[in-house]
C-alpha positions, 0 to 999 in steps of 0.5 A: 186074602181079603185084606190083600184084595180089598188093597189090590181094589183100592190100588185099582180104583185110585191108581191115577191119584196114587200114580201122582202121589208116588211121582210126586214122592219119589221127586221130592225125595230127588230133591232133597238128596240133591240139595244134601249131596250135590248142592254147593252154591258158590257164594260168589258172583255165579249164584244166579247161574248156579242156583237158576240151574238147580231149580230150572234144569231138573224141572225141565228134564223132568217135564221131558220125562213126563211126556216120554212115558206118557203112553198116548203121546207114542200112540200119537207120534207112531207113523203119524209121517207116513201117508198111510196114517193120514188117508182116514182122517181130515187134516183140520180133525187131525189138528184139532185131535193132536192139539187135545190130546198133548193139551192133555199129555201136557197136563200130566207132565208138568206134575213131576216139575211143578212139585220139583219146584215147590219143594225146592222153594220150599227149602230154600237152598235153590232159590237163597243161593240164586237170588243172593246173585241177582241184581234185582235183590241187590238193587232192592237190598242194598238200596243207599248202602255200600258196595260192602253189601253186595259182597255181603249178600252173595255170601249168605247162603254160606252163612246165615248170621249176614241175613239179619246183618244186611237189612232187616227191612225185607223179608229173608231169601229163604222166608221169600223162597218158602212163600213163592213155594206155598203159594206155588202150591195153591196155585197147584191144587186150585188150577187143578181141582178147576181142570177136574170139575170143568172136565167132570161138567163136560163130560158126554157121558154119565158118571156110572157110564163113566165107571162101566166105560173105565171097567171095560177098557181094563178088560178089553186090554186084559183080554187083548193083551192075552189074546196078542200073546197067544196069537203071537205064540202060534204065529212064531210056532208055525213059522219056526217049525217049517223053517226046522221041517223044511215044510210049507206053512198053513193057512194062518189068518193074522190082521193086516197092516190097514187093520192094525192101523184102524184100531191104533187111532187116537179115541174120538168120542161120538155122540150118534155112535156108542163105541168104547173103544177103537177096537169096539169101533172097528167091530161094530162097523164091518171091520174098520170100514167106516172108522173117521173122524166126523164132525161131531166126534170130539176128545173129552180129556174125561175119556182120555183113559181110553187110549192110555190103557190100551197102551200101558197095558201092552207095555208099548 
């Protein structure tokens, strides 16, 4: 058991690193049966066509997958049209908010994509067969040589003996495709390692603080989650048993509409006001009155846990 709890803590702790490894597990493993199975490049003059939509066309269904499950781009959108959601806040923060945070729903998208891309260059197979079909590797290739060789390179990626007979000045596709991936991936892990320790610089609150504010919003959602079911439950009991009883029902106070709105806002932290949440927010200033956006409000992508977890954890 204690070895099952210290796991379960370690998961806990590390979930948005492990929740990237996995991502980042599952689609190269995508890829590999993609290029095992599915991949037969033509050799002939549609190589660039069908290699462009092997390595472009998942990355981009899977930069679309990143923003539909990313939670706070729902809590973004939900009634964002109606009039209702836009009478408690500026425009200029409303825009300014929005921008933050798909800044943010952006950053976290593109890992699924990006590591398509890199291991996809990284075996080769996309890229040998799409740049065999470009005029650029042609004219480069094939510089001062017979047309015999443009024949010859669209048919390397069904034998890899014509490389070596073709030019032996130039690097081979796959040795071309391997080093854009390797320095694909540096480009990776140095933007984002950047990203972090800027993030991290501008932080408004202080590193255990940050801890205590993350261990809060679990609990808050735990709690919230439990408490919504156990509403939910009474809520739907009474109704239904008027409905059978033929009886009128009870006093039951629920939130309104205005109230479930209040507490649905995006986070915007504020330096004169320490509130963890939008739920804390709203109980801490006469149920919702004063809940707007000031002028020193701001969205740090450091504190951008805050709305995911209110979200993942109800399963919306």
């Amino acid at each position: 058991m204690d070895t099952l709890r210290k796991a379960l803590d370690f998961c806990i702790h590390h979930q948005t690193i492990l929740g990237y490894s996995i991502v980042s597990l599952l689609t190269a493993a995508m890829e590999c049966i993609f290029s095992a199975v599915v991949f037969k490049c033509p050799c002939n003059s549609g190589n660039m066509l069908y290699g462009s939509v092997f390595l472009i066309v998942p990355a981009f269904i899977l930069f679309l997958l990143g923003y539909m499950v990313n939670p706070r781009m729902w809590r973004l959108l939900t009634g964002i049209c109606t009039p209702e959601k836009s009478c408690t806040c500026s425009p200029c923060g409303t825009c300014a908010g929005c921008f933050c945070v798909l800044l943010q729903v952006t950053a976290r998208a593109v890992v699924a994509p990006l590591t398509w891309l890199a291991v996809a260059l990284l075996r080769a197979s996309f890229y040998e067969c799409m740049a065999s079909g470009s005029s650029l590797i042609k004219n480069l290739v094939c510089q001062d040589k017979e047309t015999a060789c443009h024949e010859m390179l669209v048919k390397i990626p069904c034998d890899e003996k014509l490389s070596e007979k073709i030019s032996s000045e130039f690097l081979s596709l796959q040795a071309q495709s391997q080093l854009i991936g390797w320095f694909l991936i540096i480009s990776i892990m140095t933007a984002a390692l950047i990203v972090k320790c800027i993030s991290r610089c501008c932080s408004p609150v202080s590193y255990l603080q940050l801890k205590f504010w993350k261990t809060y919003s679990k609990k808050e959602c735990e709690l919230f989650e439990s408490k919504a079911k156990e509403h939910a439950s009474k809520l739907s009991e009474r109704n239904v048993n008027c409905f059978f009883e033929a009886t009128d029902p009870a006093p039951f106070q629920t939130p309104s509409n205005e109230d479930w709105w209040k507490i649905s806002f995006l986070y915007a932290f504020s330096s004169q006001e320490q509130h963890y949440s939008m739920l804390h927010k709203y109980v801490n200033t006469n149920r919702g009155s004063s809940i707007r956006l000031g002028k020193g409000d701001q969205n740090p992508a450091v504190l951008g846990f805050v709305d995911e977890t209110t979200v993942s954890q109800s399963g919306l």
